[in-house]
MIFI-229436 format. One line per 4 residues: number of its first residue (from 1); their letters; for each residue x, y, z of C-alpha. Coordinates in steps of 0.25 Angstrom, whole numbers, plus 5000, padded with zeros to 4 digits. Example, Ala and Ser with C-alpha at 12.3 -4.5 7.8 and 13.67 -1.06 7.14 Angstrom:
<atoms>
1) as) 5049/4982/5031 | 5055/4996/5029
</atoms>
This chain:
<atoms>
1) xxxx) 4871/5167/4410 | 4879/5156/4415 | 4893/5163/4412 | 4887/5177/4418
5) xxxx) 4885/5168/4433 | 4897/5161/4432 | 4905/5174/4428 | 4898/5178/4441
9) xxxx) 4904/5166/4449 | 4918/5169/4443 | 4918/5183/4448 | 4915/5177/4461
13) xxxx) 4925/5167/4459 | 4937/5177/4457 | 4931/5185/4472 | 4931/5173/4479
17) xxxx) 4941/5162/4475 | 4956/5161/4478 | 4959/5156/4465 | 4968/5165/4456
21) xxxx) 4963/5173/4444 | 4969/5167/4434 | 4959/5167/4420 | 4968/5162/4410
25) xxxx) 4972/5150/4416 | 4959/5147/4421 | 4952/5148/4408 | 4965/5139/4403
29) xxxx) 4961/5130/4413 | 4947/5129/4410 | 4949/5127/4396 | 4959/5115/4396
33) xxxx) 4947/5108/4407 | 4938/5112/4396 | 4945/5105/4384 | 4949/5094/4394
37) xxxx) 4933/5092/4397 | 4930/5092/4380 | 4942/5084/4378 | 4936/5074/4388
41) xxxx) 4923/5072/4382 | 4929/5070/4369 | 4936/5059/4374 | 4926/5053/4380
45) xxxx) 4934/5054/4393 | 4925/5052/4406 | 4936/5054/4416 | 4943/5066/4410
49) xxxx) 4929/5073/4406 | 4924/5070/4421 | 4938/5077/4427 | 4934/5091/4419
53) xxxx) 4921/5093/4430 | 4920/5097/4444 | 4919/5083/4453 | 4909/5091/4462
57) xxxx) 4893/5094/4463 | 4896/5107/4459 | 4898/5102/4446 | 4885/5109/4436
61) xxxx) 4880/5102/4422 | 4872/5110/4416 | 4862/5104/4405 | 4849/5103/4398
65) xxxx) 4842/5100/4409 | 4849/5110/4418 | 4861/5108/4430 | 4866/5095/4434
69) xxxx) 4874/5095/4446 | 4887/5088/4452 | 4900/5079/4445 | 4895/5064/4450
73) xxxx) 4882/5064/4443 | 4889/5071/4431 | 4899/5061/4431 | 4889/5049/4433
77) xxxx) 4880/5054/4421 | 4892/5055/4411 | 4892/5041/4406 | 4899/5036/4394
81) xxxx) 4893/5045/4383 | 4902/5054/4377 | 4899/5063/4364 | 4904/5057/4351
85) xxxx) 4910/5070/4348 | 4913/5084/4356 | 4915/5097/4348 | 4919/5110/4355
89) xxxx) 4921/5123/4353 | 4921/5138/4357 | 4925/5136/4370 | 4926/5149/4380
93) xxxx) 4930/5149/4392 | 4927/5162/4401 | 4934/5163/4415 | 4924/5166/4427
97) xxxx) 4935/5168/4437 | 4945/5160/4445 | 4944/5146/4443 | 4930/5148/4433
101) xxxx) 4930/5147/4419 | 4916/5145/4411 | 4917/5139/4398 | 4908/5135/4386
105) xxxx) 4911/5127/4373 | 4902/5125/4361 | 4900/5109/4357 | 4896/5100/4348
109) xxxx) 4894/5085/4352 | 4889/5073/4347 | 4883/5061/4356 | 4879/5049/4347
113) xxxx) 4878/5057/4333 | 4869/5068/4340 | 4876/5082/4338 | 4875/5093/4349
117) xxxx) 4880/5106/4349 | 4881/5116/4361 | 4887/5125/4371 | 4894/5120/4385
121) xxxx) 4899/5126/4397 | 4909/5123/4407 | 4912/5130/4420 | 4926/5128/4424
125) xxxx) 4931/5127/4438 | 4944/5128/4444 | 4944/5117/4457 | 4953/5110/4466
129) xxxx) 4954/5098/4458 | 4957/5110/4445 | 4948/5115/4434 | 4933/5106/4432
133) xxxx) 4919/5111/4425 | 4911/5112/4436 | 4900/5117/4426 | 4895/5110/4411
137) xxxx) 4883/5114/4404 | 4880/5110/4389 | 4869/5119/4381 | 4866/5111/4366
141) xxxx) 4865/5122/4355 | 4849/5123/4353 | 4841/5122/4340 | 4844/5134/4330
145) xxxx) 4854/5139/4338 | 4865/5143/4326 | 4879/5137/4329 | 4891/5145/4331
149) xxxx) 4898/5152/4322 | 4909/5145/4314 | 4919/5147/4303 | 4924/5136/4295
153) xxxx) 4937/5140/4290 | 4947/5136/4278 | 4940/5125/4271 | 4934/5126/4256
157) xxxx) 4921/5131/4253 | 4912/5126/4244 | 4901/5136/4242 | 4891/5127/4235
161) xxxx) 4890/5134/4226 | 4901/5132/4217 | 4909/5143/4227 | 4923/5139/4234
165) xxxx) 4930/5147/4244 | 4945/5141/4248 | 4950/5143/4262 | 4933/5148/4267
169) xxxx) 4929/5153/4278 | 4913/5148/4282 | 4907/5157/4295 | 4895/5151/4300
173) xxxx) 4885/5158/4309 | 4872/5156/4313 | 4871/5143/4305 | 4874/5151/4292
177) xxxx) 4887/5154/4284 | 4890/5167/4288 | 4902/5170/4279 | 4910/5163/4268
181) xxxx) 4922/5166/4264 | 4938/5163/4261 | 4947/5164/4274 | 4955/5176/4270
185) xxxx) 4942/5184/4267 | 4932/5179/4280 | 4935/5182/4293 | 4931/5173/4305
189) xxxx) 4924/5179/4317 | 4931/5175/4332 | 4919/5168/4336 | 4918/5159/4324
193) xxxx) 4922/5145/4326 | 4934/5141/4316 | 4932/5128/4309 | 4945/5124/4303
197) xxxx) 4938/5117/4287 | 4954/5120/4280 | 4952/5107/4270 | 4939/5106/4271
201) xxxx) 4928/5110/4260 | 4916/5117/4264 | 4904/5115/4258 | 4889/5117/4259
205) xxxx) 4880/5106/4265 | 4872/5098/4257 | 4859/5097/4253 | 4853/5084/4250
209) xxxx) 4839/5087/4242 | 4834/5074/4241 | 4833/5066/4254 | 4823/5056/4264
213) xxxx) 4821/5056/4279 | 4811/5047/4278 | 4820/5036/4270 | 4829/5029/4278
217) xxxx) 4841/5027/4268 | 4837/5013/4268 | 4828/5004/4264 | 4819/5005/4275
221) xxxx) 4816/5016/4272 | 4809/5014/4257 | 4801/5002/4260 | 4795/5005/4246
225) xxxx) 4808/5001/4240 | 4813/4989/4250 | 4806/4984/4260 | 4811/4981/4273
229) xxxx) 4802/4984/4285 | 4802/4971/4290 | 4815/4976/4295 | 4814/4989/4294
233) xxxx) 4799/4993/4298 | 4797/5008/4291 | 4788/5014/4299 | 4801/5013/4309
237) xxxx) 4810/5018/4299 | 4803/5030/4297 | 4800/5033/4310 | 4816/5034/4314
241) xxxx) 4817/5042/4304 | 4808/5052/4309 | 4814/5050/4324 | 4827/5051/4318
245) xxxx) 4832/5062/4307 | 4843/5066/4313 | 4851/5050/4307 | 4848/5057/4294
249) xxxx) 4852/5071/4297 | 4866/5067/4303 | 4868/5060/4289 | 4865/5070/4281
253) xxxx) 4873/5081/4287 | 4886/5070/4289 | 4885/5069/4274 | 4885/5084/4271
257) xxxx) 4869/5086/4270 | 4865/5098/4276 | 4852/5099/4270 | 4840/5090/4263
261) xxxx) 4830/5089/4259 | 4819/5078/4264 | 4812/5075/4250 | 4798/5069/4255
265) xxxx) 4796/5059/4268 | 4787/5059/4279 | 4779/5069/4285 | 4791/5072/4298
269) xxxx) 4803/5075/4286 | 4797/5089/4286 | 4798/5090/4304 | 4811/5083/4304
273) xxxx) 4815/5093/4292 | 4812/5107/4300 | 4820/5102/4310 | 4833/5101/4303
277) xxxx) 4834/5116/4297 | 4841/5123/4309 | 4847/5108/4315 | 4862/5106/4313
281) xxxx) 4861/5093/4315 | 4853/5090/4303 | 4852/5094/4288 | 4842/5106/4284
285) xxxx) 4832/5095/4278 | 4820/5099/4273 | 4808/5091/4269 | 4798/5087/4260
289) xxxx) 4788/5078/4267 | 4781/5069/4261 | 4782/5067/4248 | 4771/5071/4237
293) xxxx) 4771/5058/4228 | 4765/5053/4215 | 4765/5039/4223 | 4767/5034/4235
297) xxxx) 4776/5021/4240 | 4767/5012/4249 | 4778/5010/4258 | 4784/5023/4262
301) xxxx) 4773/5028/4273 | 4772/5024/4288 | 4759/5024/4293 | 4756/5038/4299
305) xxxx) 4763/5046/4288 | 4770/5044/4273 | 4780/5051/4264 | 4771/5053/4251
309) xxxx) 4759/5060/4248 | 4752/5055/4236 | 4749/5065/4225 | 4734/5061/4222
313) xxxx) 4729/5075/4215 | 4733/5091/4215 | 4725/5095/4226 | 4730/5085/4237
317) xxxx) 4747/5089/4231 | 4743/5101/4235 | 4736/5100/4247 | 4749/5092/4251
321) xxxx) 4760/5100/4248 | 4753/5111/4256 | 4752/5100/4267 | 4768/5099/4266
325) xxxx) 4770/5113/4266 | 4761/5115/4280 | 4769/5104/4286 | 4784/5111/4282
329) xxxx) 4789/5101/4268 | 4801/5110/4263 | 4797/5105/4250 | 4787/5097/4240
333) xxxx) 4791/5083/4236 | 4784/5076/4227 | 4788/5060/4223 | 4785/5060/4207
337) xxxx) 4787/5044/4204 | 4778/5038/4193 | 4772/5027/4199 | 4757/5024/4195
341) xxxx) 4755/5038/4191 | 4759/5047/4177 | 4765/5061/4176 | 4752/5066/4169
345) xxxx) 4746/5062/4183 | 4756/5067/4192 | 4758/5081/4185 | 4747/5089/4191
349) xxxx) 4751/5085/4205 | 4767/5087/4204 | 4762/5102/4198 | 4752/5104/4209
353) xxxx) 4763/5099/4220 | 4773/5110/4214 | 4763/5121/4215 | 4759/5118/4227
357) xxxx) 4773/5117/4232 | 4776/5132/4225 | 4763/5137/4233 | 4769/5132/4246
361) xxxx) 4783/5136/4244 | 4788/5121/4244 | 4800/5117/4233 | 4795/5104/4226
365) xxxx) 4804/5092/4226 | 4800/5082/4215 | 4804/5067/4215 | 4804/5064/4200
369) xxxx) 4814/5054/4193 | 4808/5053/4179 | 4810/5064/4169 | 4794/5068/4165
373) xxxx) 4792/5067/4182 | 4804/5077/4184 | 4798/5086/4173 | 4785/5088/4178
377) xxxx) 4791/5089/4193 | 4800/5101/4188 | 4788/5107/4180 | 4781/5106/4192
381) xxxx) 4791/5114/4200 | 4799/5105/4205 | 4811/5112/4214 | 4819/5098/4215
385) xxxx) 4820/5086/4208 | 4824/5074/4219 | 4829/5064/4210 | 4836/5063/4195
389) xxxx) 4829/5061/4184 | 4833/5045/4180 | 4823/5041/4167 | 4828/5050/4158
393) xxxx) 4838/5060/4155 | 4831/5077/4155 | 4829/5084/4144 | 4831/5097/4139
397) xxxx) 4816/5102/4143 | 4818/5096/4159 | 4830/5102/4160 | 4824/5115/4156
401) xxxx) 4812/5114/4165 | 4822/5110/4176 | 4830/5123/4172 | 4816/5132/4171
405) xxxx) 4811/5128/4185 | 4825/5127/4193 | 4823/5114/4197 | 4832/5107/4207
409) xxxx) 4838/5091/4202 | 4842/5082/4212 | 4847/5069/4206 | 4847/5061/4216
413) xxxx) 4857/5049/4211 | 4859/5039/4220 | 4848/5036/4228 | 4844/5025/4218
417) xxxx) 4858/5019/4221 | 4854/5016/4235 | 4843/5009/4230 | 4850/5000/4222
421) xxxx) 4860/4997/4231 | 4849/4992/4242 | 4842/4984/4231 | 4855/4976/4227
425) xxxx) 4862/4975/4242 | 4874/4985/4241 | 4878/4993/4251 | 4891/5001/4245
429) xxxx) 4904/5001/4253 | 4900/5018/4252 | 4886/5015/4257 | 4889/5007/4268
433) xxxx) 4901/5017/4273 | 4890/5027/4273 | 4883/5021/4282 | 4893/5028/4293
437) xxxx) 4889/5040/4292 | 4873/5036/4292 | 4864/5033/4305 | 4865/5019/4310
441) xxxx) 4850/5018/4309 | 4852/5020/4294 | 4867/5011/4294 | 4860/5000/4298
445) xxxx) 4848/4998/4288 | 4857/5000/4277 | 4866/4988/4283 | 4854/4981/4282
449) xxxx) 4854/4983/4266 | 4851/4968/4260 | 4865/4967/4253 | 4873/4955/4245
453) xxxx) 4862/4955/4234 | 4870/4950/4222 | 4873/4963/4214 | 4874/4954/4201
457) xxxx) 4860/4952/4200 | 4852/4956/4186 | 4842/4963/4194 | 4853/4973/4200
461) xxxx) 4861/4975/4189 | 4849/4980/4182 | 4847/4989/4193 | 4861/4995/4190
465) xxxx) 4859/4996/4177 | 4846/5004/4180 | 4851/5012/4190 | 4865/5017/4181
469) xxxx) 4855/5021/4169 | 4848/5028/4179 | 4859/5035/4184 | 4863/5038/4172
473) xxxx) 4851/5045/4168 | 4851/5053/4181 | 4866/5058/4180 | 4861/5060/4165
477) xxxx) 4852/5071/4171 | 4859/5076/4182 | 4870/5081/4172 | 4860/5087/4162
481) xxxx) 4852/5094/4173 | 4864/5100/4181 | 4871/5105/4168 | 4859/5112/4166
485) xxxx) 4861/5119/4178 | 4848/5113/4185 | 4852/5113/4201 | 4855/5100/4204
489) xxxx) 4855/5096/4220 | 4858/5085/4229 | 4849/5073/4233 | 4851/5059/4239
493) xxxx) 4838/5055/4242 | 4842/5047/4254 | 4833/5041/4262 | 4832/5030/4252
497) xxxx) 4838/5016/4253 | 4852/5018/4254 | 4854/5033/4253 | 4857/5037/4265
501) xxxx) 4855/5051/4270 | 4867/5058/4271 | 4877/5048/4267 | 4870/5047/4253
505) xxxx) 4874/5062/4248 | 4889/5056/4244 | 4883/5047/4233 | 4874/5055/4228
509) xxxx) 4884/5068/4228 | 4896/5058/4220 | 4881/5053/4211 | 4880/5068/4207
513) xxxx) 4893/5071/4203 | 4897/5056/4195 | 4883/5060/4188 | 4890/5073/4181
517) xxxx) 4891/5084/4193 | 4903/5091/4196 | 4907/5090/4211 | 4904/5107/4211
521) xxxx) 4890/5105/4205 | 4886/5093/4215 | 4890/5102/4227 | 4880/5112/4222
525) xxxx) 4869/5101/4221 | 4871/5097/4235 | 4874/5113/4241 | 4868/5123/4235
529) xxxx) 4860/5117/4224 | 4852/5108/4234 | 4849/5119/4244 | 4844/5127/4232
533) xxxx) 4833/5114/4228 | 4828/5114/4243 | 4827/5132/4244 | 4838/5131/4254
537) xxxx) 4845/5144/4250 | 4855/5145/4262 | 4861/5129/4261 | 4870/5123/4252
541) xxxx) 4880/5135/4250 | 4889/5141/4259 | 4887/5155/4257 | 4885/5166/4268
545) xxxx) 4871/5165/4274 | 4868/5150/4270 | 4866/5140/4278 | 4878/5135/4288
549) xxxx) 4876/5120/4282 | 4890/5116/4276 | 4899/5105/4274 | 4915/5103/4277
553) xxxx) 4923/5092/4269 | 4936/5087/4269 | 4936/5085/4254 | 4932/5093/4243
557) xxxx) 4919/5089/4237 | 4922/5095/4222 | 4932/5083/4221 | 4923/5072/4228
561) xxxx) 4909/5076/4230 | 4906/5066/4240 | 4913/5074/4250 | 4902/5082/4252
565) xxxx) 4895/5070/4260 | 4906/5070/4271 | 4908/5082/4277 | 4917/5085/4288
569) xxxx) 4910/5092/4293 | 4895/5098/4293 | 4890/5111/4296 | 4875/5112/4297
573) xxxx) 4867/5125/4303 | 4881/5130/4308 | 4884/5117/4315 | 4898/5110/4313
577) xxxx) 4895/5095/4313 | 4906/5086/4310 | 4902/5073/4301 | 4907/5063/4312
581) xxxx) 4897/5068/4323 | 4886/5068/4309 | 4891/5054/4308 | 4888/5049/4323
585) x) 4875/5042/4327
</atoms>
């Protein structure tokens, strides 16, 4: 509508000015004010941005709150804030008439780690004192709107599958792959954007099963393991965490995660999930909600609301998996740990839990880290195991059950490791450089980490010595499992105390593959194979019709695996994002 008038106010333009008709170079002249005003704000350049604009009253903003009016005040309200990062594209320019030209640009900025994306128009005018903007407006792209259309073109393609294409071509449309294919064989539509990923590999987002909104990543966060709410009160913890998400979602995305799943915290999870599924400034999260648990830590509650549900007898497991399902859990997770009860006890209540999970359509997730505890949670109908089997090593009848029911493992190596590592005062040079890429607010309370605890002492070397045996049982299974073709999937568990969201996903990727997996197979486990364990059918894979969540790397992540937790680039519901605005708080 705004283009029809000022086509309007051309024509009358051309009637009544005696300016000559010359559109080519107006539309040259228009452009270079245009890239001089960009190139301005990039530079953080007051002066030279302030020169692109009419200097009169006549000069019109146009905002969120309607029309403002006049260069002084918009020179006074300009202050000394400056985006950390301008991206433009698709700029057009149409010429109204002599002296008019009205342009528009797509952009994507970042103020203080906060990513926008839009459309801005510029009217240009030809004046005395030569070419200014004496009209600016900026429109942020709404909610569910799907981004535009893009090709990424040249770089190596990864299907997530086991599929590679050399020299691909990726068309993106309406926040899904549209078309896949080699150069030579796909042709690109004029009003695609080009992204140039020669060198680059392409790959699926990941998709982290096993993770914790309501866990801080520090020890503030599992008062039941160390307590500091002296310093650390955590009924204020959690309530940041509530008022905050997006310091996890901005992590998980920087490091590759383009989806997870929340595996049991408090009754918000499940609100803060919904809200991510069409965001692109978030992962695809679903949630569990609280969890169903044979025991409950005394610590892990606020007062108003909690992250456990005590399984007492059938009728109330049932009664609260229908609850979860009114109230929007993707899935049933239930924490089997044997403390104070048996397995003859629990039995009846982790059957009635799956059943009553198949009755609602709900996938159920089982927490189970001894073998007989896995073998009944699998029996049950257990879709996903959430952490590795560390007793003992299978057997030839679990192995079968697993391969019967189509059960999903996720081994879930290193999370103990962050444990350990708080417990005996090492913070790893790796650690603390991945505290770069995390929030502040989460940076600063592992800097607090009580450190310089003598590493010699008996009581630590018997950890180690614990925690290797462990591992070894663990990679134990892991190998036996996966050469029996059960699917295994990506999970960090992070939230715990030093398993960071987001930054984590490099160990525990690198854990997988030192445990017996080829790089191929653990690709597969954090693509495809972990879309399948969550039922998201249109993630993982890059495939025409799936989901435009995808990854763009500099190096290739078959010769080192960790490569897949530091993308260049990351796509996420058809919006490029480049890591270092992901990185920027």
């Amino acid at each position: 509508m705004l283009s029809f008038y000022l086509g309007l106010l051309g024509a009358a333009l051309t009637a009544f000015l005696p300016y000559p008709l010359d559109e080519a170079s107006d539309v040259e002249a228009a452009r270079a004010l245009f890239e001089r005003n960009l190139q301005a704000i990039r530079d953080q350049d007051r002066g030279a941005y302030l020169a692109c604009y009419l200097e009169s009253e006549r000069l019109v903003r146009v905002g969120p709150e309607g029309q403002e009016h006049g260069y002084v005040d918009f020179a006074a309200g300009l202050g000394d804030t400056w985006p950390d990062r301008l991206a433009s594209r698709d700029l057009e320019l149409t010429w109204l008439g002599p002296g008019l030209v009205f342009g528009t640009y797509r952009y994507h900025v970042v103020y203080g780690g906060e990513s926008t994306h839009g459309i801005s128009e510029r009217l240009f005018q030809h004046t005395d004192d030569g070419w200014r903007i004496a009209l600016t407006t900026a429109h942020p792209q709404p909610k569910g709107v799907a981004a535009p259309p893009l090709a990424l073109v040249g770089g190596t393609a990864l299907d997530g599958t086991g599929g590679v294409i050399e020299d691909a071509v990726v068309l993106i449309r309406d926040a899904r792959i549209e078309a896949i294919g080699p150069l030579e064989a796909t042709s690109i539509p004029v009003e695609y954007e080009v992204i140039d990923t020669s060198g680059h590999f392409l790959v699926p987002g990941m998709v982290d099963t096993h993770v914790h909104y309501s866990q801080t990543g520090w020890a503030d966060g599992r008062p039941d393991a160390y307590d500091v709410r002296d310093r650390f009160p955590y009924t204020e913890a959690m309530s940041q965490l509530e008022a905050h998400p997006e310091r996890f979602h901005r992590a998980f995305l920087a490091h590759g995660v383009t989806a997870a799943l929340d595996c049991g915290g408090y009754p918000w999870t499940r609100a803060m999930a919904q809200a991510t599924h069409a965001d692109p400034h978030s992962p695809h999260v679903l949630a569990a909600g609280p969890l169903l648990a044979s025991w409950v830590p005394s610590m892990l509650h606020v007062p108003d609301q909690s992250q456990f549900v005590l399984m007492t007898n059938e009728r109330d497991v049932r009664a609260t998996v229908a609850s979860h399902a009114a109230y929007g859990s993707d899935v049933i997770k239930v924490w089997l740990v044997l403390v104070d009860r048996s397995l003859d006890e629990l039995e009846p209540l982790i059957h009635a839990a799956g059943e009553a999970a198949r009755e609602h359509n709900l996938p159920l997730i089982v927490h189970a880290t001894q073998l007989e505890a896995a073998r009944l949670a699998v029996d049950a109908g257990a879709q996903l195991l959430v952490h590795s089997i560390e007793d003992t090593v299978v057997d030839d009848a679990f192995i079968e059950a697993c391969q019967e029911s189509g059960v999903f493992y996720c081994p879930t190596l290193t999370v103990s490791r962050g444990y350990h590592r708080y417990t005996d005062g090492r913070l790893p040079d790796e650690l603390l450089a991945s505290l770069e890429n995390v929030s502040p607010w989460i940076a600063e309370r592992v800097r607090a980490t009580p450190t310089g605890r003598p590493s010699h002492a008996p009581t630590a070397a018997l950890r180690e010595s614990a925690r290797a045996l462990q591992l070894h049982i663990m990679s134990q299974n892991l190998q036996r499992l996966a050469n029996a073709g059960i699917p295994v999937v990506l999970g960090t568990d992070a939230g715990n105390p030093l398993t960071l969201h987001g930054a984590s996903v490099a160990e525990e990727l690198q854990a997988m593959q030192n445990a017996g997996l080829t790089p191929d197979q653990v690709l597969t486990a954090a693509t495809s194979d972990a879309a399948r364990a969550l039922g998201l059918l249109d993630t993982g894979r890059l495939t025409p019709g799936s989901k435009a969540d995808l990854l763009v790397l500099d190096q290739d992540p078959r010769e080192d695996i960790a490569q897949l937790g530091k993308p260049t680039w990351i796509l996420r519901h058809g919006v490029l994002h480049a890591r270092q605005d992901l990185l920027t708080h």
